[in-house]
Each structure stands twice: as C-alpha cells, then as structure tokens.
N, C-alpha and C positions, 0 to 999 in steps of 0.2 A: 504494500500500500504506500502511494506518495504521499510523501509529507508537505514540500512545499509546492515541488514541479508542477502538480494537476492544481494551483489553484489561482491560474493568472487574474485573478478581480483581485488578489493580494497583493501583488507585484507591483502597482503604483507606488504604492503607499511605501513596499518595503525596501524600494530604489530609493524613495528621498530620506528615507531614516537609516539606511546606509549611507547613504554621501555625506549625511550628518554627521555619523560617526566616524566614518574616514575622515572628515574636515577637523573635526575636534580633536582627534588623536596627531594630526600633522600639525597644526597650529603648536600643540603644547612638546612634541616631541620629536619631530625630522628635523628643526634646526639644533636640536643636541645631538642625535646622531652624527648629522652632516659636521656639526662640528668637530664631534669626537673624533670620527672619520679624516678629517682636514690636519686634526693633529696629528694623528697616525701617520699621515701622509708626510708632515712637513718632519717627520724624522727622517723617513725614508729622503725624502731632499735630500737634506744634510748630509746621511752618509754617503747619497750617488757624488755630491759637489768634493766629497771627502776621496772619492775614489777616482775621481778625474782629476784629480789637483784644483778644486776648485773653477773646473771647465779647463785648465791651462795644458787639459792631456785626455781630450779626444783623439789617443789612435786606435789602430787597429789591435793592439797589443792589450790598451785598457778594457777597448769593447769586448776582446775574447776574455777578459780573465773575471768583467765585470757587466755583462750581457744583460742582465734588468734593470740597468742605467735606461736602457734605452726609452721605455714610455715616457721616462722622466725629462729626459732630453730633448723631445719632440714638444712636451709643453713649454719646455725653454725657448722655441724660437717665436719670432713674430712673422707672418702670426704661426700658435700651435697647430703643427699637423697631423693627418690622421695616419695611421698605420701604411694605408692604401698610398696615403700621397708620398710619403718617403718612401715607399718604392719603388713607385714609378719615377720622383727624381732624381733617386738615385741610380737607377737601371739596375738594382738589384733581385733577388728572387721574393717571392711571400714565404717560401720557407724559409731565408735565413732570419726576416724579421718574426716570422710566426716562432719559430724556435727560440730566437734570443726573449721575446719578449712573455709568452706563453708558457716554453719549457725551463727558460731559464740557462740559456748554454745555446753555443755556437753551434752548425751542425756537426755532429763526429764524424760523417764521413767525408765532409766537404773538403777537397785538395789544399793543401797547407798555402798555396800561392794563390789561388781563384779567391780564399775566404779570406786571405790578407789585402788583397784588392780590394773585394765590395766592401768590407772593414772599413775601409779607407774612402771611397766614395761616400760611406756613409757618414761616416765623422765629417766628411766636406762637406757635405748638405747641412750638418745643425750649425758646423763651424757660419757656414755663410749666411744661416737664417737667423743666429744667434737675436735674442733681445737684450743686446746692450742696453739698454735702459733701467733695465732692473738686475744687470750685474757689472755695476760701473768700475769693479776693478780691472776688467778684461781687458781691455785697449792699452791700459798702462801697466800689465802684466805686476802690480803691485799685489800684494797679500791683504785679501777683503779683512775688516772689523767681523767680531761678530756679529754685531747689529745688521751689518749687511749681510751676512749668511743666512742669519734666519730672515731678514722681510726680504730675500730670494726665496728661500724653500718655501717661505710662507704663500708666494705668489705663483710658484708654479705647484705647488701641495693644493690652491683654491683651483686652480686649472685643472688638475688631474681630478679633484672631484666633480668639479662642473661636466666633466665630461663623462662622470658614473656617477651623479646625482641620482638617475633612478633606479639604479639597482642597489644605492646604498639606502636608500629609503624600502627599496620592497625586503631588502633584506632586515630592513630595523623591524618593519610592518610584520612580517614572515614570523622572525622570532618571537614579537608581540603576541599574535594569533596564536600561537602553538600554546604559551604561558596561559593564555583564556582558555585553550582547552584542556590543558593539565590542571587547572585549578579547578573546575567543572568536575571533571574527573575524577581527582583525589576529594574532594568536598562529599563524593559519592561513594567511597572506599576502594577504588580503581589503586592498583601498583602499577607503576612506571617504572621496566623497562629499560637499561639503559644499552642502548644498539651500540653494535662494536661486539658485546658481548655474548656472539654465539645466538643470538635472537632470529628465529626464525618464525615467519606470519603463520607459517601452517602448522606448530608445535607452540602456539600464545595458547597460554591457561585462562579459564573463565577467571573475567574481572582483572586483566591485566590489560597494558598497552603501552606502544613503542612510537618514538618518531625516524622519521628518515630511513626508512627501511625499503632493501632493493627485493622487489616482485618477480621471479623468475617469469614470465613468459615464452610461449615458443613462436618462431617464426618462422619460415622457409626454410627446411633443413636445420635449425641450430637454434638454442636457448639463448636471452638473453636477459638481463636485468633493468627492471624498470623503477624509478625511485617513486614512492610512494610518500606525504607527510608523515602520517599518521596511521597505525593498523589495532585497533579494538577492539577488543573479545571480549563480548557482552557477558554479563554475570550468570544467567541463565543459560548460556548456550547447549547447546546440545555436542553430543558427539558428530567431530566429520562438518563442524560449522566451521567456515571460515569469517575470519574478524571483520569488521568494518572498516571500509579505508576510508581516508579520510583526505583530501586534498584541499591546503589554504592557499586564500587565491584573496590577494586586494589590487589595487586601481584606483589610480589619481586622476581616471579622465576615462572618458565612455572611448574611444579612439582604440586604446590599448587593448580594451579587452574581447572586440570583435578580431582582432588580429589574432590572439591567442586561443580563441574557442575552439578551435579543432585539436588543439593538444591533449583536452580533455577525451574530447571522440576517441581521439588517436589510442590513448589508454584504456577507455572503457571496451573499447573492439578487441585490444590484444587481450585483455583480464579477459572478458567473456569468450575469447576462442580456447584460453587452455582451461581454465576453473569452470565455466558453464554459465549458462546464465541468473544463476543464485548467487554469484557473487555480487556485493554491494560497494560501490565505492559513491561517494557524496562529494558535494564542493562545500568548504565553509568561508562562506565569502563573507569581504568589505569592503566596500569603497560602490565604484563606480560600474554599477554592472547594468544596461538597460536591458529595457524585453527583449531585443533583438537577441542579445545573446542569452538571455535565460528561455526565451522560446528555442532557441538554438539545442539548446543542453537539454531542454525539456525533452524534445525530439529521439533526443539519442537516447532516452531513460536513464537519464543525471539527473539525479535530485542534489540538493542542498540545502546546508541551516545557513542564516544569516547570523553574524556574529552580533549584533544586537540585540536577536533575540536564541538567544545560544544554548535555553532550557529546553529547544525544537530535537537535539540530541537524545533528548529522553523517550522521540515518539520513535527512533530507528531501534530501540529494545536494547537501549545502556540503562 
C-alpha cells in the first residue's frame, strides 16, 4: 500500500512545506558548512603554495612529486579555469589531468620524456595565466608575509569552493537527513549498525539499520554494487524479509531534480530484477521537488516520506 505516491491532492501543499524546510535549514546552516569547508580549503592553499615554493616552482619535477596542486593552481589564475580548458590549452591529454587531479599521481605508465613535456606545458599555462594580483610577491620573486599567504589561500580556498558550492551543501544536507532518520529511529528502539563492519542488507536482524551500504545487483553477465543510504529491518519482520531502503534526496531548486529522477528508476529496475518485486526502496526527501518529478517517481512505484513530516516512516511497518 502507498503511503504518499497515490495521493497527489497532497502534493501541493507538501512541495511548499518542503521548500520551507529546505529554506530554513540553508539560511541557518550552509553558510557554516561553506565556511567550514572554505577553511579546510585555505589549509590545503597553504600547503600547495608550500610545495611550489610559494608558486616560484611550477615545474615539471614539483607537479610529478606534488600532483593535487593542480585544482588548486587552476583557481590561481585569472581568470580560474576549468579542468577541460587546461587541457585543451595546454594540448595535453584528460588523463594526465584526470589522474593528477582525481587519482592523485602522474600516470605510471606514461614515458618518463612525453610526461616531462606536458609537465611543462602545463606549469606554462598557470605560469602565464597566473593572478598577480593577489600574489604580489611573484614579479619581485621576494618571500611573501604571512598575511599574504593566507589572504592568497584564502582567495583561491573561496574559488575552489565557489566552484563545489553545491555538493558541499548537499553533502552538509545529506548528513543532516541521515541524523533525522537515526534519531527517529533510535527514539523507537532501532540499533545502528555501523557499515565497514561486515554488515550485510540481507543478514540485518529485526529492529536494526545501516547507512551507506552497497546492494549487490546483477546485470548482463556480472554483479555489481549499488550504494544504497539507508537499509531497515522492521521490528516485526518476518523471515526471508528484506529491509527497507531508504534513499535521501534534497534540492535547492526545482531544475536539479528533474535532471536526477531517473537515477532513482535506474535503481529501483536493477533492485526489482535481482530481489523481485517485494523489495521496497522509498525516497526521503527535502527541499525542492515538484509534481513533475514526484509524478515521475510515482510512475515507476517510488514512494516517499517527506522529511517534515518524517512520522510517515511508521506507515512503511518501522
């Protein structure tokens, strides 16, 4: 039986009391993240300026030995560029920037002479796009204050978040969400679970539950692992029940989330080809979802609680 899917006369109402809630929780808490976040960053500054000689040792020799300089670097020039565009001006490859910036390290197999070249192409591109303006010791190769080190890192540390703003926010949201349903949860005599530890969704005991747990499914010839938030094993369950999964999903704008709705299909079609169609998986949303994409979900037999009203948990048999 649906809880919320089947009852779109409710759906008005519970879009603007979600956006409400989404609105109230970002006012009082994404500029503390983002700041937290911005600090974290402006260390990370510091020690790339630390590992360049304070920019005055962009070579190839630094970039191989210190390779996730590089994001950091690209917010250094004016203006900051995007992964794509320092490649193309440098006439480099996507993998040696995917590798340096991504895996963290040059590529190992790449010819000792070819990766000292693009090395070198590369450090010429930030060398020429450099923003002397906000590292004025450059030009006169003199040794910066620390007052200027840090309102450097501090300005390319607000850069690099400006340009993950929203995934540092849905990450703050993310963790948020998860906290509202453990507290639910435990409120109700529910044990948590702590993943890493051998936890597997189809071996949870009645009355326990886990976050971030990967879903084997199969797919054409080969198994594969699907991340899951949340997996709950109602207190009553029966033998051979599998838990309730549970996916959190928020949105600072109606835009984002008709983009992302078929990720949820994507999952519920692979869950319902190996488990069968008994298995339940829910969205517990926030923020900004309209009908389009809750008709959307409805469709595929997605249900969902809204996290404002988050006792709707108790009607899926927790």
């Amino acid at each position: 039986m649906a809880v919320n899917s089947d009852k779109p006369k409710r759906w008005k109402a519970d879009i603007a009391l979600s956006v409400d809630h989404y609105n109230s929780w970002f006012m009082r808490f994404a500029p503390r993240a983002y700041r937290d976040t911005r600090a974290q960053a402006t260390k990370q500054v510091e020690v790339s300026l630390r590992q360049t000689d304070n920019l005055g040792s962009i070579t190839p020799e630094s970039l191989s030995r210190h390779p996730t300089v590089l994001p950091i670097l690209r917010m250094a020039t004016a203006p900051p560029i995007a992964r794509d565009r320092l490649t193309g001006l440098a006439g480099v490859s996507r993998g040696l920037i995917h590798s340096m910036e991504v895996e963290g390290r040059v590529p190992p197999l790449a010819k000792a002479a070819v990766l000292k070249a693009d090395l070198d192409k590369v450090g010429q591109i930030i060398l020429r796009l450099l923003d002397k303006d906000i590292f004025p010791w450059f030009d006169s190769r003199r040794r910066p204050s620390r007052l200027e080190l840090h309102r450097a890192a501090t300005i390319v540390a607000d850069r690099l978040c400006g340009a993950e703003a929203d995934p540092i926010i849905r990450n703050a949201q993310e963790q948020r969400q998860l906290a509202v349903i453990r507290r639910w949860l435990e409120g109700r005599g529910y044990s948590y679970l702590k993943s890493g530890k051998g936890v597997r969704f189809d071996r949870m005991k009645p009355g326990t539950f886990a976050f971030r747990l990967n879903i084997p499914v199969r797919q054409v010839g080969r198994t594969v692992n699907i991340p899951v938030d949340a997996a709950i094993m109602p207190k009553r369950s029966r033998h051979g029940e599998r838990p309730l999964l549970v996916e959190a999903k928020s949105a600072g704008d109606f835009t984002n989330t008709n983009k992302r709705r078929k990720e949820e299909a994507t999952k519920i079609t692979q869950l319902r080809s190996t488990y069968g169609k008994r298995i339940r998986y829910v969205l517990f949303l926030c923020g900004y979802f309209d009908s389009g994409y809750l008709g959307y979900e409805a469709a595929e037999g997605i249900d969902w609680v809204w996290e404002h009203r988050v006792d709707d948990l108790a009607l899926f048999g927790l």
